[in-house]
C-alpha positions in Angstrom: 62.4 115.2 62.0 64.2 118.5 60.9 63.4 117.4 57.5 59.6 117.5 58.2 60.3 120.9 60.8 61.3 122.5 58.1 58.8 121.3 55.2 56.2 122.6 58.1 57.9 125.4 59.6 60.4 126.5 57.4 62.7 126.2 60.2 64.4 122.9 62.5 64.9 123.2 66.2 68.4 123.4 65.2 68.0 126.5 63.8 65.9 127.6 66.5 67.9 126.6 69.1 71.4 128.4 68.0 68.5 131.4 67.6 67.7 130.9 71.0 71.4 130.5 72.1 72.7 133.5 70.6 69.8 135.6 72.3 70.8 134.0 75.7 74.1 135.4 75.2 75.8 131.6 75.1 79.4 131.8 73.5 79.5 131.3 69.4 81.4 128.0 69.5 78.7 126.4 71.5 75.6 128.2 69.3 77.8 126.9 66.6 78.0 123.5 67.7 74.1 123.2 68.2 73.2 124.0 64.9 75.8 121.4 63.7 74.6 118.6 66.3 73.3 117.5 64.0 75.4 116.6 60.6 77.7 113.8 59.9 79.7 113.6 62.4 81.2 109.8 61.3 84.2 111.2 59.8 85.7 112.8 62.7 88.3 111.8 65.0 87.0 110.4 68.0 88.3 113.1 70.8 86.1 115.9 72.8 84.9 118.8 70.5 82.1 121.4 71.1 80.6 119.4 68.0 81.0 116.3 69.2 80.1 117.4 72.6 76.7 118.3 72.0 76.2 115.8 69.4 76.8 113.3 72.1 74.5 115.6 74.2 71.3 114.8 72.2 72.0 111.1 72.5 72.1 111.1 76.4 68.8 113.4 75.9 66.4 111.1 74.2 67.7 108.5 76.4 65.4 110.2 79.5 62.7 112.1 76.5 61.8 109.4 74.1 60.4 106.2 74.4 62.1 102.6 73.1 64.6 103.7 76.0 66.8 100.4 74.8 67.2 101.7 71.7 68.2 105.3 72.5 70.4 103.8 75.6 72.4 101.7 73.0 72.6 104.7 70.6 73.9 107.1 73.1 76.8 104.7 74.3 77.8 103.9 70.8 78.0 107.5 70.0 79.7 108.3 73.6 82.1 105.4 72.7 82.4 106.9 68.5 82.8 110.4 69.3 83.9 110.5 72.8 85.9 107.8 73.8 84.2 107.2 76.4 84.0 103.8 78.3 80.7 101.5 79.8 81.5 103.0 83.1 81.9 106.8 81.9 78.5 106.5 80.0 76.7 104.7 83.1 78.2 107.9 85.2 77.1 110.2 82.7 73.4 109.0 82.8 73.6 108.7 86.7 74.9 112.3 86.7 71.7 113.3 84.5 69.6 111.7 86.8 70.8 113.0 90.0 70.4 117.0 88.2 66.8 115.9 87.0 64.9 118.1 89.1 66.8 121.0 88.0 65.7 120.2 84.5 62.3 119.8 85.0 61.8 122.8 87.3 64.2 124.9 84.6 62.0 123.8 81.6 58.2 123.6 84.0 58.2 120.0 82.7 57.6 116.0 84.5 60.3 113.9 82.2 59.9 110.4 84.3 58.6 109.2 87.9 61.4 108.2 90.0 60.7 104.3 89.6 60.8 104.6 86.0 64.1 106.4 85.8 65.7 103.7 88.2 64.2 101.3 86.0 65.8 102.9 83.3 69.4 102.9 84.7 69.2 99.6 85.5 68.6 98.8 81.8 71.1 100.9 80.6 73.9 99.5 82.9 73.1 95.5 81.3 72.9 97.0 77.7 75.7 99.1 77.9 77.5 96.5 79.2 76.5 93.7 76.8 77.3 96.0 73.8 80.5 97.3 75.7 81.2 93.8 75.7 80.4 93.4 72.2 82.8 96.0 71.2 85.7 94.8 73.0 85.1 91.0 71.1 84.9 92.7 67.5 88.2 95.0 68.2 89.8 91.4 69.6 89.0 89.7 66.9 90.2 92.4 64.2 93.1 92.1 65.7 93.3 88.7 65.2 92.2 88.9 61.8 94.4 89.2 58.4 92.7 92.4 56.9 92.8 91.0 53.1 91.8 87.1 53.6 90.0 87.1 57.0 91.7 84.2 57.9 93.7 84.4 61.2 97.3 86.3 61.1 100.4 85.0 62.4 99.8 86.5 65.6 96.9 84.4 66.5 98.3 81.7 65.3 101.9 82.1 67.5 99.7 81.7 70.5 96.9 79.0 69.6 99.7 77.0 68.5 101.8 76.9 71.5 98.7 76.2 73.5 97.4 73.4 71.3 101.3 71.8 71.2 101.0 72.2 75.2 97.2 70.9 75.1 98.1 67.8 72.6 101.5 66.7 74.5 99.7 67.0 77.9 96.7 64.5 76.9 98.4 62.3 74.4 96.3 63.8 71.5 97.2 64.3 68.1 97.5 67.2 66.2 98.4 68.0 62.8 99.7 71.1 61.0 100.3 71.8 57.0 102.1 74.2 55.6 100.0 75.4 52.5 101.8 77.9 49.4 100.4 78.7 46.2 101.8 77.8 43.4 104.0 80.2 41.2 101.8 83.3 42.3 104.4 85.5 41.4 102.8 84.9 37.8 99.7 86.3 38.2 100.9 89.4 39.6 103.7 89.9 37.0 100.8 88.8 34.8 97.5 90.5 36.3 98.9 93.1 38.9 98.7 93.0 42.4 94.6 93.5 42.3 94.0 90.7 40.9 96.8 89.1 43.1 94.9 90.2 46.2 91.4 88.9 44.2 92.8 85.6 43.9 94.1 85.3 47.5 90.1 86.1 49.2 88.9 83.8 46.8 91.7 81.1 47.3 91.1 81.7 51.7 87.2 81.4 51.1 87.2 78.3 49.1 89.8 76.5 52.3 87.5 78.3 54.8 85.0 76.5 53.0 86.4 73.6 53.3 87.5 72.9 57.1 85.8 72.5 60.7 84.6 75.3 63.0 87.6 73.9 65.3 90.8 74.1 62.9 92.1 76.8 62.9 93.0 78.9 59.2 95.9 81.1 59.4 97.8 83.5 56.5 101.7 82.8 57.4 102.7 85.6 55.0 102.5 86.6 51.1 101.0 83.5 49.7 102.0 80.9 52.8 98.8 79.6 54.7 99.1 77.7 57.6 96.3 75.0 58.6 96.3 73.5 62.0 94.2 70.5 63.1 93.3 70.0 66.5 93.0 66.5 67.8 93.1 65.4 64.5 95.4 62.2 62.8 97.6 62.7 60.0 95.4 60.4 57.8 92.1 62.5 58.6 93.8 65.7 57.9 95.4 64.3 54.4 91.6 63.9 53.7 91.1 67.9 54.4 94.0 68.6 52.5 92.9 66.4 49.3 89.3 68.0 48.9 90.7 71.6 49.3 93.5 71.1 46.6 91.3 69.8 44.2 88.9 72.6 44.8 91.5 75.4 44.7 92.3 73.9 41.2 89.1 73.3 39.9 88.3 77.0 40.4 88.6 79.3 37.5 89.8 82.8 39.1 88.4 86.3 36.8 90.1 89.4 36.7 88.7 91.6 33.9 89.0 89.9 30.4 91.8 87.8 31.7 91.0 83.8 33.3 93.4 81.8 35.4 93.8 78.6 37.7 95.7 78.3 40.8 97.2 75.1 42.6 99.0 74.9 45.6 101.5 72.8 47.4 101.1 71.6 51.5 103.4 69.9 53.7 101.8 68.3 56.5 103.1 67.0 60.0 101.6 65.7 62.8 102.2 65.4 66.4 101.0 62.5 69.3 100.2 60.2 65.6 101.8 57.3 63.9 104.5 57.1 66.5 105.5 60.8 65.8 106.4 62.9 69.0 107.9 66.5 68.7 109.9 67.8 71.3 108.5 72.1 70.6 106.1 73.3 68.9 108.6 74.6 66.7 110.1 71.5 66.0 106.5 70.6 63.9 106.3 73.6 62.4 109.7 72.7 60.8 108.7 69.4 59.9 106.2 71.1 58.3 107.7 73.4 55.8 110.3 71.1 55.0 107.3 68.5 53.7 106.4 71.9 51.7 109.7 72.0 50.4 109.6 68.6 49.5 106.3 69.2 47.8 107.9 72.1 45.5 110.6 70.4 44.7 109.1 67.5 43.3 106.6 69.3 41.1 104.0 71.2 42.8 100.6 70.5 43.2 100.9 67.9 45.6 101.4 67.1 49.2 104.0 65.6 51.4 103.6 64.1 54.7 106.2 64.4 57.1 108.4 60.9 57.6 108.5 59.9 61.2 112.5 60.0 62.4 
């Protein structure tokens, strides 16, 4: 729009309005911030500026001026939420406010925005959409946190609770549930070799070729460094060896690129299981042991393999 103000007019109605603001008298940091509204504002942190202020302020605007209200309501509460910090129920306030002062804008500017149905029916819609996406915000920061921020597989914090709950779940019910302990191969090497890019190359490609490989319901976990952690719900040890099988012979079979230089990885897994073959843990702890000493086993008789856990 200013673009096409200006092509036209040789002027926006930013311009205009810090013009009109400065004739009014209206301090400079606020005639400032109008002609500012609107740049980039993306870069900045989210706190309570005059820029960000009246940024914001156009949002809330075309909410009550434009039409495809659902589309200017979920703009204005993601730029609220960006800029301002502001919450579903500080936004929802904020339009409510607007609507109670609406007669003062319209008899301030001689002008009919909406009929008082139509603005109800507006709030209503913006207090499920704000919601929903308020929602939807709070589910994508949970899951970042949940996340490992190189692989994308779930960090050790996820995995400290899900574990304990399927141990509890699996004991509970009698079902079984295995775990494997999964570490790559003398990976030291291709960082001494590569350097740590093409280290961190190798592990997204190594996660997406196992994440590839297992069931919307196991769960894929980055222990640490190069240590993975796989965990099986109500799954047997001889059904989870099968998982285990087809993903190390596809991490070996794929040929990792890092500039001019070509390399293959293998890696090493120790599974145990839980409620299966007679085998009954006592913690949760007790099978993650079990569990990395099969690894150990694994490493220690060559690599490339992988152990199961002997029943006691």
């Amino acid at each position: 729009m200013l673009k096409a103000e200006r092509n036209r007019f040789g002027s926006g109605h930013d311009e205009v309005g810090y013009w009109l603001l400065k004739r009014w008298g209206i301090p400079e940091h606020l005639s400032l911030a109008c002609i500012a509204s609107h740049a980039d504002t993306s870069g900045h942190e989210a706190q309570a500026t005059p820029l960000t202020c009246v940024a914001t302020s156009g949002y809330f605007a075309d909410v009550f001026l434009k039409g495809d209200h659902a589309m200017q309501i979920v703009a204005a509460s993601e730029a609220a939420a960006r800029w301002l910090c502001m919450d579903a129920c500080t936004t929802i306030a904020m339009l409510e406010k607007m609507r109670e002062q609406m007669q003062e804008f319209e008899a301030l500017f001689d002008m009919r925005v909406l009929q008082t149905d139509q603005v109800d029916a507006l709030l209503q819609e913006a207090k499920e959409l704000i919601t929903i996406a308020n929602l939807g915000r709070q589910r994508e920061l949970e899951e970042k946190t949940h996340r490992d921020v190189l692989t994308g597989a779930h960090n050790r914090r996820y995995f400290d609770e899900a574990f304990k709950d399927e141990f509890a779940v699996a004991s509970r019910q009698g079902w079984p549930l295995s775990v494997a302990f999964i570490d790559i191969d003398h990976f030291k090497q291709v960082n001494d070799s590569y350097g740590h890019a093409a280290g961190d190359k190798a592990l997204i490609a190594l996660s997406r070729i196992i994440a590839y490989q297992i069931r919307g319901s196991d769960i894929f976990v980055r222990y640490g460094g190069e240590e993975f952690v796989l965990l099986f719900p109500g799954t047997a040890a001889e059904e989870a060896l099968i998982v285990l099988t087809r993903i190390r012979q596809a991490v070996a079979s794929y040929c990792h690129t890092y500039d001019t230089a070509t390399f293959h990885l293998t890696i090493s897994a120790g599974l145990a299981f839980h409620m299966d073959e007679d085998m009954k843990h006592e913690t949760a702890e007790g099978l993650l042991r079990a569990a990395d000493s099969a690894l150990y086993t694994a490493k220690q008789n060559g690599r490339n393999q992988i152990i199961k856990s002997k029943a006691k």
